[in-house]
N, C-alpha and C positions, 0 to 999 in steps of 0.2 A: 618082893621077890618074884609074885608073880607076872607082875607088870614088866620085869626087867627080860622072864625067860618069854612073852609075849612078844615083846620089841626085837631081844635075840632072831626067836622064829621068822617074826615077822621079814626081817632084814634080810635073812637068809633065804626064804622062800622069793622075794623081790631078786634077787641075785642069782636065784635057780632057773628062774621066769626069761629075767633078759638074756638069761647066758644059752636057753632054749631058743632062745630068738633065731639062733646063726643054722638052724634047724629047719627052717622055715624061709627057706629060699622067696625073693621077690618073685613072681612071674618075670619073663622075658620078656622084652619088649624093644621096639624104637633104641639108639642110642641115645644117650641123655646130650640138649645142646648142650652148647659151651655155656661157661655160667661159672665166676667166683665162687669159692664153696669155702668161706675163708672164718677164721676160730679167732677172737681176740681173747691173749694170754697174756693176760693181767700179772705185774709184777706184786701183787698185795694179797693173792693169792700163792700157792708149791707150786709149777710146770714148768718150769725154767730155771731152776737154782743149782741143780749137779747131774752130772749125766744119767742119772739112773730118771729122774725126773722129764729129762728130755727124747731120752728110750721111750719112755711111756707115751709122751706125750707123742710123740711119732707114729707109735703102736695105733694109739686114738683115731689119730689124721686120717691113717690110713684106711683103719675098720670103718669108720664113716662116712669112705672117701670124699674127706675133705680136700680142697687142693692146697690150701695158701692160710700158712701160719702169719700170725699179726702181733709180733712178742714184742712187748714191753721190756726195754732196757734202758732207760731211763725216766727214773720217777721224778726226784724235784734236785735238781741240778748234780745229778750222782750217773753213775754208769756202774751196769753190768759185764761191762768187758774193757780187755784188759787195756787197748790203743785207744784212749782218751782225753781229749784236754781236760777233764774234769777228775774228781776226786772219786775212788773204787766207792758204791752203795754201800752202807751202814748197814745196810738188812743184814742179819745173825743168820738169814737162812742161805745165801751164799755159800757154797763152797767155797771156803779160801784158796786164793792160786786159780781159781775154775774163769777160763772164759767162756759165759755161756751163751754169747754169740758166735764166738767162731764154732764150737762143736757144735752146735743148732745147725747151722748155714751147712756143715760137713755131711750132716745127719741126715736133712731135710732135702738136698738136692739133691743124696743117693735112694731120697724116695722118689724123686719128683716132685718133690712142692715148694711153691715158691714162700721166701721167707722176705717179710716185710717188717723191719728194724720202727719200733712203735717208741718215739719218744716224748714225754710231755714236753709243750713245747715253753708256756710262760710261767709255770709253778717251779718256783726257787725252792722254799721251804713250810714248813708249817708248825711249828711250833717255838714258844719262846724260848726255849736252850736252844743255841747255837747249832752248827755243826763242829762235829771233831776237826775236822782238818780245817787248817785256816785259811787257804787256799779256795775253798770252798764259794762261789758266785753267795749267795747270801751272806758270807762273812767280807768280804771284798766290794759289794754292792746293794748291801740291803739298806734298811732306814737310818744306820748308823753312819753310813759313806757320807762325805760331804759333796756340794756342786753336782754334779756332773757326774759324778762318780756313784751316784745313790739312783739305781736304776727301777727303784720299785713303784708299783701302782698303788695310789692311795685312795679312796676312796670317800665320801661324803654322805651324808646318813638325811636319811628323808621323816621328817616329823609329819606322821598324819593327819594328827590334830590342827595344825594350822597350814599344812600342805606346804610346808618348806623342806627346805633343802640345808643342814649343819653348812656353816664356814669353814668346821674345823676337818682335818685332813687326819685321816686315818690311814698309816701303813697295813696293807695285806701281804701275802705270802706271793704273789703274782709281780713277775717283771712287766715294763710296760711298753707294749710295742711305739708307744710314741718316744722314746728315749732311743735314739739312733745306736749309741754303744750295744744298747739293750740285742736291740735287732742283730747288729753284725757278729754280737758275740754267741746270739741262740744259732745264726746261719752256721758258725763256724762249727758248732758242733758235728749242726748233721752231716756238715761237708765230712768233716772229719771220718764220720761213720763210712764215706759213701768211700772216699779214697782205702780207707783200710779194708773195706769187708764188702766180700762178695754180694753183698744184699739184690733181691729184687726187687725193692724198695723199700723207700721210706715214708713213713706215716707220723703226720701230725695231728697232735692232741693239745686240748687248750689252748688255741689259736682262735683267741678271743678274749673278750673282757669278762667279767664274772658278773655286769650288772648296769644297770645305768649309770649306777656313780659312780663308777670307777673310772677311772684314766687320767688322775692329775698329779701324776709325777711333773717336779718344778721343772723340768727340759722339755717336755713335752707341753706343757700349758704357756710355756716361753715360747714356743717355737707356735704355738696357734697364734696368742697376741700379734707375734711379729709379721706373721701371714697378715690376721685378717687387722693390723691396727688398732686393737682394743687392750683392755690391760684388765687385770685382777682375776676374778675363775669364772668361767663360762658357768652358765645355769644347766646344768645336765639332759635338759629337755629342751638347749638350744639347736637348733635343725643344724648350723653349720655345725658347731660342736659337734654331732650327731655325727654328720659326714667325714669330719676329721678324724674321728675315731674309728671309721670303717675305710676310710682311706690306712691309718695306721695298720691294721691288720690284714689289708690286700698287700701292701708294701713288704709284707713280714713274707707272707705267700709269694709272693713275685720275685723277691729276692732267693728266697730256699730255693726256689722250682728252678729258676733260670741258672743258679749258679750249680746246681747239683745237676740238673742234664747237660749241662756245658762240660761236666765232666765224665756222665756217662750216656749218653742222649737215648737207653734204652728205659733206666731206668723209671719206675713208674712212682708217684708222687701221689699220695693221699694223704685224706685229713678227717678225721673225726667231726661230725657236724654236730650241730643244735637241730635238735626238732620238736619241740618243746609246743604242749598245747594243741588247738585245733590244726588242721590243716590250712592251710596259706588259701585262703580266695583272694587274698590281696597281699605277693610277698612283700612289700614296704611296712604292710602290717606286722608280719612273722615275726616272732620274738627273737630271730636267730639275724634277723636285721635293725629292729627296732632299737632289740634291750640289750644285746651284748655285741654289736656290732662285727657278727660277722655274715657279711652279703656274698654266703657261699657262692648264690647263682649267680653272682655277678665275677667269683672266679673261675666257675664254668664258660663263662660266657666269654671273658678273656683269653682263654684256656691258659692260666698259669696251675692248672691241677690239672694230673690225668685223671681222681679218681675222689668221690667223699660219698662221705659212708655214714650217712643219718645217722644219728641213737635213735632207733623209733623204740624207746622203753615206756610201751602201752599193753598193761594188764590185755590179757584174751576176755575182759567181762565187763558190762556196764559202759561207759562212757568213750571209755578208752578204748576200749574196742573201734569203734568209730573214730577215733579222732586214727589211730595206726592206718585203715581204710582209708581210709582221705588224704594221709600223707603218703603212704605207699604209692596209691594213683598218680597223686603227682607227679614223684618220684621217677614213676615210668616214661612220662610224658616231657619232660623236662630236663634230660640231660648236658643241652645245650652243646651239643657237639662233642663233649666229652662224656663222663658214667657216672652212672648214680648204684651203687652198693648198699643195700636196705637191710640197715643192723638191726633186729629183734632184741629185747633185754631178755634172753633165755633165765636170767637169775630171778626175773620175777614169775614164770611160770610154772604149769604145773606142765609135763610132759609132753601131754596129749596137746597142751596147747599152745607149744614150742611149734609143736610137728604143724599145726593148723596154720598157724602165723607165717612159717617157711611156706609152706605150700602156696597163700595166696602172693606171697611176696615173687614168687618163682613166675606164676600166673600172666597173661598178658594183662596190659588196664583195656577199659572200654574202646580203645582206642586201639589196639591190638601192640600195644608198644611193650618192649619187657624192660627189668632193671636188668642190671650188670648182673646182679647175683644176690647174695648174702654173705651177711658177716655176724659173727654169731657174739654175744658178749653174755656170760663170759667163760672160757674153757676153767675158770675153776673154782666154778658155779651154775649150771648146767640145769638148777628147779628149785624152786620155791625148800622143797626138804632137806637140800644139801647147800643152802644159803646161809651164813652165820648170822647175817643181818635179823632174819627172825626167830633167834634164840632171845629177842627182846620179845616181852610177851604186848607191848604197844603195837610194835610192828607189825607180830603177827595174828594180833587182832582182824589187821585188815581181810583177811584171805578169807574165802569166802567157806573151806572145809575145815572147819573146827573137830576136834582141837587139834591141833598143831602138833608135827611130829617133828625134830629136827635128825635126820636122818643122814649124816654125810657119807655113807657110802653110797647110795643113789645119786651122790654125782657122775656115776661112772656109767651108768644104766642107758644113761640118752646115747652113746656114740654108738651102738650095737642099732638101737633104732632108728637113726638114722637112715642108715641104709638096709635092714633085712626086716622084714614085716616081723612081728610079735608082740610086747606088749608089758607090762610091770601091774604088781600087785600094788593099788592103792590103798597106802596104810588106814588113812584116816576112814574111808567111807569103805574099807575091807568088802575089795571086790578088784577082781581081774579088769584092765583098760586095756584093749587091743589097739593095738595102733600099724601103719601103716608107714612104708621108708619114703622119706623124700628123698634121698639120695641114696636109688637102688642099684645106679651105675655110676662108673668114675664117670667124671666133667673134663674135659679140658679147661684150660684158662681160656677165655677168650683174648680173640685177637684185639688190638689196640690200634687203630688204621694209621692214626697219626703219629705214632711209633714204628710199626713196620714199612709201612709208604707214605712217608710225610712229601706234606705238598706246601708247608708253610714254616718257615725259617724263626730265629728269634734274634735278637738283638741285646745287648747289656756295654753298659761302660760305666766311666766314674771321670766327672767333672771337677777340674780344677781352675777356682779363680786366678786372677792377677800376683792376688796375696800369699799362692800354696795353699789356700785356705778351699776345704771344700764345699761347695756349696751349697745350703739350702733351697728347695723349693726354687731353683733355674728351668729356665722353659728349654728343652731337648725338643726341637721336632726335624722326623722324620720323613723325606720326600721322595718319590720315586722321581726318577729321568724325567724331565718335560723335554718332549719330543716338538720340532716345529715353531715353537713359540706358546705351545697349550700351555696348561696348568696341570700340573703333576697330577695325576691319575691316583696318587696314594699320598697322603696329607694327615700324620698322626702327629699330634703333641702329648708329651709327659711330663710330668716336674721329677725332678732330681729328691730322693730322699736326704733326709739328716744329715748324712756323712757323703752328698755329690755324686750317690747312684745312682742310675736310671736303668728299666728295663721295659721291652718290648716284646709281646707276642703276635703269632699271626703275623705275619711278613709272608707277602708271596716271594717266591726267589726274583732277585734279579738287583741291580744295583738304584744309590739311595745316596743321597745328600743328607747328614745330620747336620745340625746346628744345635750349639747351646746359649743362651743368652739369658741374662739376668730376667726377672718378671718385670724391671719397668725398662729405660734404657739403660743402651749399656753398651762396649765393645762384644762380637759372639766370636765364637770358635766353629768352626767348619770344618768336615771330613766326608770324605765319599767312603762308602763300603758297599760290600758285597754278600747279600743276603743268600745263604743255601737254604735246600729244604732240609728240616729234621737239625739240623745245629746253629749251635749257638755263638755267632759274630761279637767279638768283643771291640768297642770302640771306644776308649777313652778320648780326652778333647780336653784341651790345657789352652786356656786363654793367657798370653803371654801378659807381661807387663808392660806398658805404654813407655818407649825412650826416653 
């Protein structure tokens, strides 16, 4: 009993502490630059399920002047709101009847802040009972589908002991961007989101492989063989292999970006990255290119994303400390014409070293370069005390102040600190932690150049052979005017994905001869178009049939 009115007090004095905080005005100073100041709001966590949820969660935004909410409405092939090709989420905690994108979106622009629709983008499902509805992408397309029709990533199991690779093929819960169906029907989603709902964008999650051995779904290992001429399963640690799978998931990205600013061309396009491990001295090394094949910088560098948003989830202590340092630097330096958004895992912190982590991420690098901002993961789970995760006493072995208090009303403690100096009573080591606001004044968003003054155009179409048949892996290339007799001054080729799409970024304006043509001979297709800046030219190309 006494331990329980101890905990009581305790809580309560932690709660008297922060709410004293709004007391203790920041100094005045400088206006804050522009800068993301963005919350991702995890659907596996309450902040988005019924409108009193979403009040609050606004309330938050605002008292920590955050700018830019990051909501989860789609977990594994389910939706949180109501105009969807897919089937209403299972979650019990739903409001029934409740759309909690459109009232967010109503809520959140009469604050000013901009709302970003966060969908998983290749998690179908995750356990072995079904989904209810039968309509349901897992029940339609999971391991049980036959052909073509079984869109799932399966995966291959690595024996240490004699450093092989299983034959046998294991279904997971992940669709697989080398399955063309797979791809147009994850596109169609977000389109879907983008046409119905105000959004300021959209964010992608899981836009990647889960591992080395994943990516052999039978259409997708069909469709490498017939590329590269080989038969049976690539070895996982085969370099083409390798590149074919990081080809699959730029195509995933390339397709979502182009067709969803074709529709709105303001809106803004992010993605959840890997950042996994040391910092990149060598990114070919990076695990985020190596092992799960996704060569984010190399979507920057194309610019089919406006915007990706590391996981840097590195403990503030020990090792990781240093590996977050090293990737944040980066981070700053390496944008690649477009932004880098430096996500801290807040769920594994302890307050004071949320606040620390934000700060250096805000920071210039040595190089005096800044990131876009932050992105905070996750609003509903805010520190280490109000994490469910270490209600396992394994877990919360790790933490370095024993013993472990699980405290979930201190998730609400960081958004006061945020922006107004003051500070929270530390249960375990029972002692006052002053702390300090990174975000003492509102942020604007920052500006996007290639968004408000674009200077470079895009391009997309869809090839059709002789047959109606659309076709694989066709060589499209793109030429500007040859003037004189020169040689065109602009000279790109692309291949056609699974289902005879192509897309193109960076186009300067002005006019273009495409061609498409089979990869060995063949009859091609030709068309002139007209590249503008900031949108997106649609050029299909239909190779007729020979009389």
């Amino acid at each position: 009993m006494r331990n329980m009115q101890r905990m009581i007090g305790l809580a309560w004095l932690g709660i008297w502490i922060v709410l004293m905080a709004g007391y203790w005005p920041a100094e005045a100073g400088a206006a804050a630059r522009p800068e993301i100041r963005a919350l991702w709001v995890d659907a596996f966590h309450d902040g988005a399920k019924s409108p009193a949820q979403i009040d609050r969660l606004i309330q938050d935004a605002v008292q920590a002047n955050i700018n830019t909410l990051i909501v989860q409405v789609r977990r594994r092939g389910d939706a949180y709101y109501h105009y969807s090709i897919e089937p209403r989420t299972e979650d019990p905690e739903l409001m029934p009847g409740f759309d909690a994108l459109q009232y967010l979106i109503r809520k959140a622009h009469a604050r000013q802040l901009e709302v970003h629709a966060w969908l998983n983008t290749l998690v179908a499902w995750n356990s072995p009972t079904p989904p209810r509805d039968p309509n349901h992408v897992w029940n339609l397309h999971g391991p049980k589908a036959a052909g073509d029709a079984d869109w799932v990533s399966y995966y291959r199991t690595y024996n240490a002991a004699d450093r092989s690779w299983s034959d046998q093929l294991t279904p997971s819960y992940y669709l697989d961007p080398g399955n063309p169906a797979a791809v147009d029907y994850t596109a169609a989603v977000y389109l879907n989101v983008v046409k119905n709902y105000d959004v300021d964008g959209i964010h992608l999650d899981y836009t990647r492989y889960a591992g080395l051995g994943w990516g052999y779904n039978p259409t997708s290992v069909n469709r490498y063989n017939a590329w590269r001429g080989t038969s049976g399963l690539p070895a996982p640690d085969d370099p083409q292999w390798q590149q074919w799978r990081r080809e699959q998931t730029a195509a995933l990205i390339r397709k979502v970006y182009l067709q969803a600013i074709a529709l709105k061309p303001r809106l803004k396009v992010s993605s959840a990255v890997i950042a996994w491990g040391d910092g990149p001295g060598d990114w070919q090394k990076s695990r985020a290119y190596s092992e799960v094949s996704q060569d984010w910088r190399g979507w920057l560098e194309e610019g089919i994303i406006d915007l990706v948003m590391p996981m840097n989830y590195f403990r503030e202590w020990g090792t990781q400390q240093l590996w977050y340092n090293k990737w944040i630097e980066w981070q700053k330096d390496c944008p690649y014409g477009r932004r880098i958004v430096i996500g801290p895992g807040i769920y594994m912190q302890y307050i004071e070293d949320t606040l620390a982590q934000i700060r250096r991420a805000q920071a210039p690098s040595a190089r005096g370069n800044y990131a876009a901002g932050v992105v905070l993961y996750a609003y509903g789970s805010t520190n280490v005390y109000s994490n469910d995760d270490y209600r396992n006493p394994a877990a919360a072995g790790s933490l370095p102040r024993q013993p472990y208090q699980y405290l979930p009303q201190s998730n609400d403690w960081l958004f006061r600190l945020l922006s107004a100096k003051g500070g929270y009573w530390e249960p375990v080591q029972q002692r006052f932690v002053a702390t300090e606001p990174v975000f003492a004044a509102p942020a604007a968003v920052p500006d996007l150049p290639w968004k408000s003054h674009p200077t470079r155009g895009f391009l997309m179409g869809v090839v059709t052979g002789p047959d109606g048949a659309r076709p694989d892996r066709w060589r499209v290339t793109v030429e500007s005017r040859a003037r004189w007799g020169r040689a065109p001054e602009i000279s790109r080729t692309v291949s056609t994905d699974g289902s005879g799409w192509y897309g193109l970024a960076g186009l300067p304006p002005g006019r273009y001869r495409v061609t498409a043509e089979p990869a060995g001979a063949g009859k091609a297709a030709v068309r002139k178009v007209l590249i503008q800046a900031g949108r997106v030219t649609e050029a299909d190309l239909t190779i007729d049939a020979a009389p």
